[in-house]
C-alpha positions in Angstrom: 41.0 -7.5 6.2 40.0 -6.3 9.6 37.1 -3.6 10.5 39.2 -0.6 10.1 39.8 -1.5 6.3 35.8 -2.5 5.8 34.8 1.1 7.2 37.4 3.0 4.7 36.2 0.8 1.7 32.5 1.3 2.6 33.2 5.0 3.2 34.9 5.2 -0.3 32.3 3.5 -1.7 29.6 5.5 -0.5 31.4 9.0 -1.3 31.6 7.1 -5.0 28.2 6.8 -4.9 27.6 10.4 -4.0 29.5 11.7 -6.8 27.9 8.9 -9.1 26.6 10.9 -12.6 24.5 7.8 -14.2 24.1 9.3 -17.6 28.1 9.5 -18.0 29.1 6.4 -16.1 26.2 4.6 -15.6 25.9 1.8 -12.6 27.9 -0.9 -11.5 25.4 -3.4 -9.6 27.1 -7.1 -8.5 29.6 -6.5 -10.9 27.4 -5.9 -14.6 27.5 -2.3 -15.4 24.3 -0.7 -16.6 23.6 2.3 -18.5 20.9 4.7 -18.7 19.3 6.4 -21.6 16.3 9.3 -22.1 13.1 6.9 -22.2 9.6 8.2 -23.2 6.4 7.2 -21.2 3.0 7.9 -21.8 2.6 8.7 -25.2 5.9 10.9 -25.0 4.0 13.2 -22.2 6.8 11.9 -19.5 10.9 11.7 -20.1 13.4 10.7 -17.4 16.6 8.2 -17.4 16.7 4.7 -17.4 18.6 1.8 -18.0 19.1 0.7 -21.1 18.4 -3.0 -20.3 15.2 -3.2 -18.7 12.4 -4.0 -20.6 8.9 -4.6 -20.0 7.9 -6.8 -17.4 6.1 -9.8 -19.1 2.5 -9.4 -18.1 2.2 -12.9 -16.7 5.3 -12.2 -14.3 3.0 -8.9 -13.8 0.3 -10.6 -12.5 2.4 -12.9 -9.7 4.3 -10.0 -8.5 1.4 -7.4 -8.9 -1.7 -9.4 -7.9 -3.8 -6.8 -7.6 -5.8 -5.9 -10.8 -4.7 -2.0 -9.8 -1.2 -2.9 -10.8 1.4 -0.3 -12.2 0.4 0.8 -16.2 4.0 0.4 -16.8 6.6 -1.7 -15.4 10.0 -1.5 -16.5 12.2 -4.7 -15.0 15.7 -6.4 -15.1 16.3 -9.6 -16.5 15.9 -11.4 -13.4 13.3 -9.7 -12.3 13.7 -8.1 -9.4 14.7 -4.4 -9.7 11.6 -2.6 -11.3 10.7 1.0 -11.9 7.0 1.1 -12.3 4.5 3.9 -13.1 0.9 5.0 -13.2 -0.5 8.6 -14.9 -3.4 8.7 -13.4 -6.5 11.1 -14.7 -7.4 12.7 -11.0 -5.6 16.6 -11.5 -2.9 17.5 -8.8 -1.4 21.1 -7.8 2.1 21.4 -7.2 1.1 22.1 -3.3 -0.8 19.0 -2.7 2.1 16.4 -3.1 3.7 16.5 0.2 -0.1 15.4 1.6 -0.7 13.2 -1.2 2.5 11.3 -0.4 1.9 11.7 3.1 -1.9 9.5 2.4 -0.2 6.9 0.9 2.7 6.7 3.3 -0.4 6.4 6.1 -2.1 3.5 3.7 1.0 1.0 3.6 1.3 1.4 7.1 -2.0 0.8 7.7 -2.3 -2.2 5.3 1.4 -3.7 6.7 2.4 -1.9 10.1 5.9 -4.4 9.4 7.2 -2.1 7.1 9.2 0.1 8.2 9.7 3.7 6.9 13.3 5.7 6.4 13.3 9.1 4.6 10.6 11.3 2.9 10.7 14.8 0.8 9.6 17.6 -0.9 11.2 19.5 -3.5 11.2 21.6 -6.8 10.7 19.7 -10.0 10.5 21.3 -13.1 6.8 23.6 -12.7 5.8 21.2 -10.6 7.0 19.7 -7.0 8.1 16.0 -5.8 7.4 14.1 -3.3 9.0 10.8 -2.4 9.5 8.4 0.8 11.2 5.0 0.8 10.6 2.3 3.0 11.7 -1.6 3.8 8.8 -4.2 3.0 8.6 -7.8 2.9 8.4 -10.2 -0.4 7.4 -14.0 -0.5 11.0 -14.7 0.5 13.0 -11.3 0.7 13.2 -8.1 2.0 12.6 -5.3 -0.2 13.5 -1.9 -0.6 11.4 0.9 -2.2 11.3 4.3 -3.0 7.6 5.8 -3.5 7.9 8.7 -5.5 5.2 11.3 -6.8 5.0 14.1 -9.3 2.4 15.9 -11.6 2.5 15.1 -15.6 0.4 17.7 -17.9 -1.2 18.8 -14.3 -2.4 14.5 -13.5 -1.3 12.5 -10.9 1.9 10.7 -12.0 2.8 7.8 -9.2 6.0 5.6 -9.7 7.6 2.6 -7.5 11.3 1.8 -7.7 11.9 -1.9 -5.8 14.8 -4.1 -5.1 15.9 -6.2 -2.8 17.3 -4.8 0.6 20.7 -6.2 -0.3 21.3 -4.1 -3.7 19.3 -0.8 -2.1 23.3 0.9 -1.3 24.3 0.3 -4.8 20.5 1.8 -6.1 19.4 4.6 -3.7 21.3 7.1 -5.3 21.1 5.9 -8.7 17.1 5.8 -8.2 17.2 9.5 -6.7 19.1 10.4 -9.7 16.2 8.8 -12.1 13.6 10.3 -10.3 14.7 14.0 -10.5 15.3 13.4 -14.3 11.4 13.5 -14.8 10.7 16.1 -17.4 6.9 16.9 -18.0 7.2 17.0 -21.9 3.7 17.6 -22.4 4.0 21.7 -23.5 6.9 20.0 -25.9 4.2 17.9 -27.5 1.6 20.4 -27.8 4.3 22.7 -29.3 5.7 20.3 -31.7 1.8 19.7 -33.0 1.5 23.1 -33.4 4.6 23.5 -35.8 3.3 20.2 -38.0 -0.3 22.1 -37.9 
């Protein structure tokens, strides 16, 4: 196969990718297909897509890959461990108009904690009532490079922070897979309130 041929398949693959709908056909990651379903987090408060086979990171796997005793409330893993979606709800409030600069602080802290990593894309858009604000980045693990996507939102008007990682050499066939899962986010928290009201 010579260069020509590599640049149309990558091109195909990427256009694939852009037209890639993960709720009807799902994922195809080093050959194993995955599929994504409506998940509830947070008491039901949050909804958004994900895949049906990830499960709950083991807290003792937590711990060595999230030494800190700040890590994620929930993280949601593969069965090898290493492509996670993790999330905190935190109590501090947030307006829709303070993402972008909340994003932008924590953008400023992992550059200040590891000036290595280096940054790609950030944003600001529409989500729901509220706004979302997201930047990805390359870091380092204990023996791979990793990709992440940082991404923040407001749930029931708190501060709802989630990390999506994997390693740099799966990041093509995630990013827009992960974009997709991140603007699936429904607040659901008017939902709940509603549905209390009915059973009241």
């Amino acid at each position: 196969m010579d260069f020509l041929d590599e640049k149309i398949i990558e091109a195909r693959r990427k256009e694939a990718q852009r037209n890639l709908d993960i709720r009807k056909d799902g994922l195809i990651v080093n050959g194993e297909k995955i599929e994504f379903q409506e998940t509830t987090l947070f008491q039901g408060k949050m909804m958004l897509l994900l895949p049906i086979s990830f499960v709950d990171m083991p807290q003792k796997i937590a711990k060595i890959k999230y030494p800190s005793e700040q890590r994620p409330q929930i993280i949601k893993t593969d069965l090898l461990g290493s492509t996670n979606f993790a999330f905190n709800l935190f109590d501090q409030g947030i307006k829709p108009e303070q993402m972008e600069s909340a994003a932008n602080g924590m953008k400023a802290i992992l550059k200040k904690v590891n000036p290595a990593n280096i940054f790609y894309e950030s944003g600001t858009e529409p989500l729901g009532k509220s706004m979302l604000s997201w930047f990805e980045f390359k870091g380092h693990g204990i023996d791979t490079q990793i990709y992440y996507i940082i991404f923040l939102t407001s749930i029931d008007g708190k501060l709802m922070h989630g990390i999506f990682n994997c390693a740099i050499k799966d990041m093509e066939n995630w990013k827009e897979a992960t974009f997709q899962v991140i603007r699936s986010i429904q607040d659901r928290t008017e939902k709940l309130i509603a549905d209390k009201d009915k059973e009241g």
